[in-house]
N, C-alpha and C positions, 0 to 999 in steps of 0.2 A: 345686738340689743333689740329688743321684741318693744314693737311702737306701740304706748297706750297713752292713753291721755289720764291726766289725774282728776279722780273725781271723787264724789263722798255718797255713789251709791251706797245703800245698804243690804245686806242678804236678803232682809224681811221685802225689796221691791221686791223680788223673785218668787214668793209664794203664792200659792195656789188651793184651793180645796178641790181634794178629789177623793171622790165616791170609794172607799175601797174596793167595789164590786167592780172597778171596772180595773182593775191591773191585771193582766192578763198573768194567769199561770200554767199557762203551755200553750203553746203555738198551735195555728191552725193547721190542719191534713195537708192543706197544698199551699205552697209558701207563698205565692204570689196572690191569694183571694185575700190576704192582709187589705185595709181601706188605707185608702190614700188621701191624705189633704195636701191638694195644690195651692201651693201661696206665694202671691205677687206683694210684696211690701210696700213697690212705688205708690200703687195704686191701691193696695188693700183690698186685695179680691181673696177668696178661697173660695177653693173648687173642691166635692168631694166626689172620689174617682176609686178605682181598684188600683192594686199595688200595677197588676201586668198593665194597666195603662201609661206608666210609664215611659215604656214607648212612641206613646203621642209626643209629649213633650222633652223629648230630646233629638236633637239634630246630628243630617250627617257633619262629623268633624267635629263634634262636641269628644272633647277628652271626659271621659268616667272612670275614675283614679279610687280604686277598691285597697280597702287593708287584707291584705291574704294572711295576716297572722292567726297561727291553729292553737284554741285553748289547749290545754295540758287538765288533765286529772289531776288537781294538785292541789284537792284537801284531802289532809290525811289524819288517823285515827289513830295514835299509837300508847304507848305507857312508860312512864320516867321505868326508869332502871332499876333504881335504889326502893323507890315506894311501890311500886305499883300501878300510880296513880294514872288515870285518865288524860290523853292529852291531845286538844287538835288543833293542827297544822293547818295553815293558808301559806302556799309557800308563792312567793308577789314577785320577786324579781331573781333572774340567775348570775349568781357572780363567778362560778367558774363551772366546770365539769359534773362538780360533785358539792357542789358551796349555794347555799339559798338565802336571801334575806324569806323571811315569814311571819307572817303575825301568829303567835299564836295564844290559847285560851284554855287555860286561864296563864296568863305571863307570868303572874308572878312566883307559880310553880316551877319556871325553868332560868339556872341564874347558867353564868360562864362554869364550861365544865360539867354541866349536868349534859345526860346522854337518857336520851328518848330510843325506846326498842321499836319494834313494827314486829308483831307479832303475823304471820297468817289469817287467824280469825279477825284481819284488822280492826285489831285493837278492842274488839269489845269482851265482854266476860267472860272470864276462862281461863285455864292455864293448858299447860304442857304440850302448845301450839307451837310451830314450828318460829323461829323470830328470819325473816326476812331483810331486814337491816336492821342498819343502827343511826343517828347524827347526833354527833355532840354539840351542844352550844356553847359555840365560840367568838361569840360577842353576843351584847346585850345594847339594843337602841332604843331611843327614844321609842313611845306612843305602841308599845307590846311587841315591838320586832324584835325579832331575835335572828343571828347569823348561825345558821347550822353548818357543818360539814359531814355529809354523809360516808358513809361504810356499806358497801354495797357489793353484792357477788356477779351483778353485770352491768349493763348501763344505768342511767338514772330514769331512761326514757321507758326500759324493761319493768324497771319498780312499779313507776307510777302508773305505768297503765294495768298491772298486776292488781295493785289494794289502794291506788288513789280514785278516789272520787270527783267528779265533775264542781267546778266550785260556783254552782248556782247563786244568783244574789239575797239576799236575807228577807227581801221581801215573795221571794216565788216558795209556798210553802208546797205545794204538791211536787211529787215525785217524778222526773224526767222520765219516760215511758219508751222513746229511743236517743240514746246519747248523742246522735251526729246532730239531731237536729236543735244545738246547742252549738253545730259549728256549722261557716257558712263553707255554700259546695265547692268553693275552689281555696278553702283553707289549706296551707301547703305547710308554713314554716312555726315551728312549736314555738310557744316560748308566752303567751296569754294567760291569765289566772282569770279573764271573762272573754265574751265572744264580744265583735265589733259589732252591733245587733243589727244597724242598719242594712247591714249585707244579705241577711236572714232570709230577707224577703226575695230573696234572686235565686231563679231556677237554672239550670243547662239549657233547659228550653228558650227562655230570656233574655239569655245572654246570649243566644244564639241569634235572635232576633234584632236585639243591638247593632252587635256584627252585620247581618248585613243588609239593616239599615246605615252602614259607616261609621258609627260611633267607636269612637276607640277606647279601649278596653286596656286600662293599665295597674299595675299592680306594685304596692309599694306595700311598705314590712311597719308596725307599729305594736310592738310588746305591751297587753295593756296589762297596768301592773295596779299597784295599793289603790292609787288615787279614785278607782272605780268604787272601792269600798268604804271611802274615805267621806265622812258631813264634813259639810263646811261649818266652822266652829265660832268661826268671829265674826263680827258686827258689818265691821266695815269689810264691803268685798277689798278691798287693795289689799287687805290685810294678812289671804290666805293665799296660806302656801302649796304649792300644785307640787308634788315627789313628782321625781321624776320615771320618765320609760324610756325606753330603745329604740330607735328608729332605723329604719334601713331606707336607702332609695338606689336603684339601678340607674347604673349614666341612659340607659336608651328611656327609660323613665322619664329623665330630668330631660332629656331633648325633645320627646313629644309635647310633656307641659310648655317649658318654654319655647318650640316654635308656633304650640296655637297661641300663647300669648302676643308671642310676635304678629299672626296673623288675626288675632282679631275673633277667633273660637276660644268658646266655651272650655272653661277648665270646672267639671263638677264632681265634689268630694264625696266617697259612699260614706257617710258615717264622720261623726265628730274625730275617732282617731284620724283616718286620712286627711281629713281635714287640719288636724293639728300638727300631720307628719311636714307636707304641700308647706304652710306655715313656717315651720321650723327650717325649714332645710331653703327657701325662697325670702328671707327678711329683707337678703339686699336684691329682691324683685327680680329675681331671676334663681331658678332652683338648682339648687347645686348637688350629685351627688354622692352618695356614701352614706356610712356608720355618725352616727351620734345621740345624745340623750337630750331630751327636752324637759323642760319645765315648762311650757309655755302657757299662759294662764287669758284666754279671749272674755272677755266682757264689753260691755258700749263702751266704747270710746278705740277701742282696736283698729288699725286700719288695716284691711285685708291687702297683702298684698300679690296673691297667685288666685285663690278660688272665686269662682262667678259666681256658684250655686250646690248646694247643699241639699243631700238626699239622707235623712235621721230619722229616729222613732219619736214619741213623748219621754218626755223627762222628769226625775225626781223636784219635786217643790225644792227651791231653796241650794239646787245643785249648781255646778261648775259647770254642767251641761247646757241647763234652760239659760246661763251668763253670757256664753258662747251663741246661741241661737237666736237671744238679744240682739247681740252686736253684728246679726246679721241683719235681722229685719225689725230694729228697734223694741225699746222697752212696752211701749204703748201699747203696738200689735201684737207683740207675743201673750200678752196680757188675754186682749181679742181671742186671737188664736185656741190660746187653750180651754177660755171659759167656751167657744164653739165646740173643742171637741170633749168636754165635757156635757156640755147640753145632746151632744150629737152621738155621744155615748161608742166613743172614740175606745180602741185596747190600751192600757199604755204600759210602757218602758220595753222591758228585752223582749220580750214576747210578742207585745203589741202590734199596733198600725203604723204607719210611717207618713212623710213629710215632705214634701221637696218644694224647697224655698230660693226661690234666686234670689240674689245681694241686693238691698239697702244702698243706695248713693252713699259715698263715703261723705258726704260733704255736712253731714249732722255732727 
């Protein structure tokens, strides 16, 4: 059971006014000239630095625990069977081989039983293109999801890198100019509908540099699914519901975190997923590994019980993210924080700048 304390936050503490001009819509040339804001919470300091400074502030023996999960091209274009009609695909979570939950748009054109083609020309005006596949919807969810099972003449992995598109978030309106750098460079295991952004900013070069300053360098699995695409709807934060995602952690994984716990180093999470995986899989204060699905939902009042310190980008107003980054360095300061890197004309969200924030005293 995931420790929170009950309180009557509301969404509206969590907002923010940001400039539209400054959301960043494509990544800079070299990943690591991203700006860094370093933040101490005990004392309320922030520092602003370059992403590749990071290396200052990390120690040998500090654990750096990265999400290696590799987006998936997994919006797709395609047309119902019967009409004709236009239909696109977000497919958010994998339930077997050939089986997706998906949002898709418009919903209410696709009921149980209806079957969506994939034309060649994916999916846009035309006929007598070649059809590529087929999924019929074979369930119908709450909130636009639908359960497809696909018909396919090779893998699902063949498809989608075929005529699936990269599923950029809604607010990046330019066009991605090279697709990798939408994943970060030691992305290995498929299975994300967005990148872990925090990661973005890490080069071969960096990481190399890590290494042998002694920082150890570990890699744990986290499927980021709906919930990245998902507002938060209700009033009171206790009130919202986190979908869940996939977790994976390696047993040499879970022995590195918990013997620097034992000894007293730094356990620092790349990225709010990592951080949630670490969480999930360590409730009873020590991390256990394997397979399983989280809901875990971090806001003030959470008591951390594996991560020290936190390496993230800026966050949506009003998100589960900026809830989480609270309950690391309290309501007040992240308040601070942001209206700084808004004056200071900060990138923000996937694209953006990034963060690295050591934990808040649990004892608020």
């Amino acid at each position: 059971m995931y420790q929170r304390k009950t309180s009557d936050l509301r969404v509206e503490d969590f907002d923010y006014a940001l400039p539209d001009e400054l959301i960043a819509q494509h990544p800079l040339e070299d990943r690591d000239a991203s700006r860094l804001m370093v933040l101490d919470p005990v004392v309320e300091t922030i520092e602003h630095r370059t992403f590749r400074d990071i290396v200052r502030y990390l120690n040998a023996g500090d654990v750096l625990v990265f999400n290696n999960s590799k987006v998936l091209p997994a919006r797709l274009y395609g047309k119902k069977e019967d009409t004709g009609a236009n239909v696109e695909l977000l497919l958010t979570k994998r339930l077997g081989p050939y089986e997706w939950e998906a949002m898709a748009k418009p919903a209410k054109r696709l009921r149980e039983g209806h079957v969506v083609i994939f034309p060649s020309n994916h999916g846009l005006e035309g006929s007598g293109t070649d059809v590529l596949g087929q999924a019929v919807v074979a369930g119908v969810e709450e909130d636009g999801i639908r359960r497809l099972r696909f018909t396919l003449s090779g893998s699902m992995e063949e498809f989608l890198y075929e005529i699936g598109q990269m599923p950029l978030p809604p607010y990046i309106h330019e066009p991605l100019r090279e697709a990798d750098r939408y994943q970060t460079v030691y992305a290995k295991d498929e299975g994300s509908v967005a990148a872990p952004t925090a990661g973005l900013h890490f080069t071969e070069s960096l990481l190399d540099s890590l290494r042998e300053k002694g920082v150890d360098l570990q890699f744990v699995t986290l499927h980021v699914g709906i919930g990245t695409f998902r507002p938060v709807t209700v009033d009171r934060v206790e009130d919202h519901h986190m979908h869940s995602e996939t977790y994976y952690v390696d047993p040499t994984v879970a022995d590195a975190v918990n013997r620097a716990k034992r000894e007293g180093r730094r356990v620092i999470a790349v990225g709010t997923t990592a951080l949630r995986t670490l969480e999930s899989a360590g409730q009873s204060g020590e991390v256990h590994p394997g397979h399983g699905d989280t809901d875990i939902f971090i806001y003030p009042g959470y008591q951390f019980q594996v991560i020290d310190a936190l390496i993230t980008n800026f966050h949506l107003p009003k998100s589960t993210l900026i809830m989480l980054v609270s309950a690391l360095m309290g309501t007040e300061f992240t308040k601070r924080v942001y209206e700084a890197a808004v004056r200071e004309r900060y990138r923000f969200f996937s694209f953006g700048d990034a963060m690295f924030i050591t934990r808040k005293g649990q004892s608020e």
